[in-house]
C-alpha positions in Angstrom: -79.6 -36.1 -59.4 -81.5 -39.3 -60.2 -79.8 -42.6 -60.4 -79.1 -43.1 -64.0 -77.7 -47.2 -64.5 -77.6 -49.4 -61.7 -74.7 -52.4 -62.1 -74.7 -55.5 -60.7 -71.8 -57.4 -61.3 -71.4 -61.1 -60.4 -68.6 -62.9 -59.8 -69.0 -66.4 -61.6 -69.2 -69.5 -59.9 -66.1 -71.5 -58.7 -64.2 -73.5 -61.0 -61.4 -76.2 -60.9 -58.9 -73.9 -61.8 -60.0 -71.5 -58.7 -59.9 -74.3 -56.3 -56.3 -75.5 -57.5 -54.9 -72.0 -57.5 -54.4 -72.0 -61.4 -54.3 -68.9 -64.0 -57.9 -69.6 -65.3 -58.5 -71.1 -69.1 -61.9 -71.6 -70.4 -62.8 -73.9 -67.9 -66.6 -74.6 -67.0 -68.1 -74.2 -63.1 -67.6 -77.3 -61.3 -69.5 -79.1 -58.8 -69.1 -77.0 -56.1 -69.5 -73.7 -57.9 -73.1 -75.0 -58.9 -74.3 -75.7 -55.6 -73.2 -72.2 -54.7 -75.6 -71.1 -57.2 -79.0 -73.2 -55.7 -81.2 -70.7 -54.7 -79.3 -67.4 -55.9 -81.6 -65.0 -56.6 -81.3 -61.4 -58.7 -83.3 -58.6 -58.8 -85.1 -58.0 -62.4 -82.9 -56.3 -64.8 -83.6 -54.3 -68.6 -80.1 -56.0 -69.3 -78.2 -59.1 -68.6 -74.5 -59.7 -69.8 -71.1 -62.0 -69.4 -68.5 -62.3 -70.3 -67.6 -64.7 -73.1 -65.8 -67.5 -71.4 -67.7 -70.7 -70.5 -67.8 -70.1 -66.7 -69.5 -66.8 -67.2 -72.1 -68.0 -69.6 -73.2 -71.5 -67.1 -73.4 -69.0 -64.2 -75.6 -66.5 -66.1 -77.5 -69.6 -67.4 -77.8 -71.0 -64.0 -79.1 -67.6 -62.3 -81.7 -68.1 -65.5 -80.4 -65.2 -67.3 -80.5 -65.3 -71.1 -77.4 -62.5 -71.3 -76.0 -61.0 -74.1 -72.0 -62.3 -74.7 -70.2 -58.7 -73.6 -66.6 -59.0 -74.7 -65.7 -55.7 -73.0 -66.1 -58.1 -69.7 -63.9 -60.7 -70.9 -61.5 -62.3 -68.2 -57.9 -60.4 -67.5 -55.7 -62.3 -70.4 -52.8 -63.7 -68.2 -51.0 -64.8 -71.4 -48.4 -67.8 -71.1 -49.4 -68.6 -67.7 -52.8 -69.9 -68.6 -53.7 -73.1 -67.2 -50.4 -73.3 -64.9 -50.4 -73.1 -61.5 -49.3 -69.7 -59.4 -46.6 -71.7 -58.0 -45.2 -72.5 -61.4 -44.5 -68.3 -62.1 -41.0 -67.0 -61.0 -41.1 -65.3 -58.1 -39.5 -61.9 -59.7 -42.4 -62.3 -62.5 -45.0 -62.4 -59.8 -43.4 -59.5 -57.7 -43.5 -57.5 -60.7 -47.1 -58.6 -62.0 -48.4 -57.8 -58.2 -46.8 -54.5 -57.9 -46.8 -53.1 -61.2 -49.9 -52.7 -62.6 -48.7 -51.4 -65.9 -46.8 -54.7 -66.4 -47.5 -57.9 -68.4 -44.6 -60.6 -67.5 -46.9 -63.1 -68.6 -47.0 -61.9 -72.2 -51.0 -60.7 -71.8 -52.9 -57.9 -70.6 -51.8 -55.6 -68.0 -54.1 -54.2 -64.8 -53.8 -50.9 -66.3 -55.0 -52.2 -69.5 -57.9 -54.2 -68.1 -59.7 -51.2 -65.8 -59.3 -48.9 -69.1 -61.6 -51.6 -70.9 -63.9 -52.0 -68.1 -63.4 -48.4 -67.5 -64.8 -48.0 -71.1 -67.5 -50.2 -71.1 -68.7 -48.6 -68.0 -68.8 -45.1 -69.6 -71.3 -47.1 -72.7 -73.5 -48.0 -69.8 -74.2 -44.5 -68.4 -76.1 -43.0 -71.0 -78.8 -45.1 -70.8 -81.4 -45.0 -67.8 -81.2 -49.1 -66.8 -80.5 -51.6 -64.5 -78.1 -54.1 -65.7 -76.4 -57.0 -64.3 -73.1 -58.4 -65.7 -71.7 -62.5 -65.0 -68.1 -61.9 -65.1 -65.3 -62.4 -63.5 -63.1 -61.6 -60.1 -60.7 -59.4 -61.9 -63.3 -57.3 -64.2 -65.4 -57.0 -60.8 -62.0 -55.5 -59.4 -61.3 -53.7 -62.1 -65.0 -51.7 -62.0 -64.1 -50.8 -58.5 -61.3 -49.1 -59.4 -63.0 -46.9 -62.2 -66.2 -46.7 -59.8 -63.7 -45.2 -56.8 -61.2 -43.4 -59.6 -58.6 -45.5 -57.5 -55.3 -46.0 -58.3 -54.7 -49.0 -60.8 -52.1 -50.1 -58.1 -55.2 -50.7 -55.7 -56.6 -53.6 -57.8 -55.0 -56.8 -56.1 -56.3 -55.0 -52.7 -60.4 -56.0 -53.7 -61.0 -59.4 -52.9 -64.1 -60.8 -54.7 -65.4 -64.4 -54.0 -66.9 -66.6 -56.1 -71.1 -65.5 -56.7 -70.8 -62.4 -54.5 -72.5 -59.5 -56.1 -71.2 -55.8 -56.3 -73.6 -53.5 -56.6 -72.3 -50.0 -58.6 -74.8 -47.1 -59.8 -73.8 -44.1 -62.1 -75.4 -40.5 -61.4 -74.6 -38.5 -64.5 -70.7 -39.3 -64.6 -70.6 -40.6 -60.9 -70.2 -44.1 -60.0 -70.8 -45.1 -56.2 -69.9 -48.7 -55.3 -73.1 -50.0 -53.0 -72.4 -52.6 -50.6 -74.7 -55.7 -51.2 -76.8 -56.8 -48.4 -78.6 -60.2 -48.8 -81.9 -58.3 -50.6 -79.9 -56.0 -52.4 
């Protein structure tokens, strides 16, 4: 069967927030994250998205993308713990927010919640014969993993994605295979 989409997903660039080990806001890429980006370079693409926060947009900007805002690839809403630090959550709410997928302590979305969105979105890309590539963040790259493997939602805090690292995921009819990256890929 030929390849029908082919996905690239990009992590966005780091951002205070990451480097503090805070629940993200709408915070920009910092200095760091924008010398990760010197010399980045991506394939052409029919399609370029992100996700609508402001780190997603700089780091499409900075690859020289001109994307399309996707909200389907918006950021996993943590609720009342944006902005604080992971040290400032309860223990208990943690525990339960790590290991319960299907919960929310924090009052936003749940794991479950976010890989049915991406899971969605995913399913709009197949029917169309492209190659695409989509600034967004760690936990949507996670959550396209998932739906890509049909893992178990529990399996989510078990991908770790770092900061510009690319995962590469192509659909054949209603397949998706995850690709491993190399440096050309």
């Amino acid at each position: 069967m030929s390849e029908v989409v082919r996905l690239t997903l990009v992590s966005h660039a780091m951002t205070d927030a990451m480097a503090a080990g805070r629940f993200p806001t709408d915070e920009p890429v910092n200095a760091l994250g924008r010398r990760q980006l010197d010399g980045v370079m991506l394939e052409s693409v029919e399609r370029a998205v992100c996700g609508p926060e402001s780190r997603a947009q700089q780091t499409a900007a900075m690859l020289g993308l001109r994307p399309d805002i996707e909200p389907a690839i918006a950021d996993l809403d943590c609720g009342r713990w944006r902005g604080s630090p992971l040290g400032a959550v309860s223990p208990d709410e943690m525990t339960i927010w790590l290991t319960d997928p299907a919960s929310a302590p924090h009052g936003g979305e749940s794991v479950v919640d976010l890989v049915g969105r991406v899971g969605r979105w995913m399913d709009s890309l197949s029917a169309h014969r492209m190659r695409v590539v989509a600034v967004t963040h760690p936990a949507v790259v996670r959550a396209a993993v998932v739906v890509a493997l049909d893992a178990p939602p529990k399996s989510f805090w078990r991908i770790d994605v770092a900061p510009v690292s690319r995962t590469v995921l192509h659909c054949r009819g209603h397949a998706w295979n995850v690709r491993a990256a190399g440096p050309n890929s």
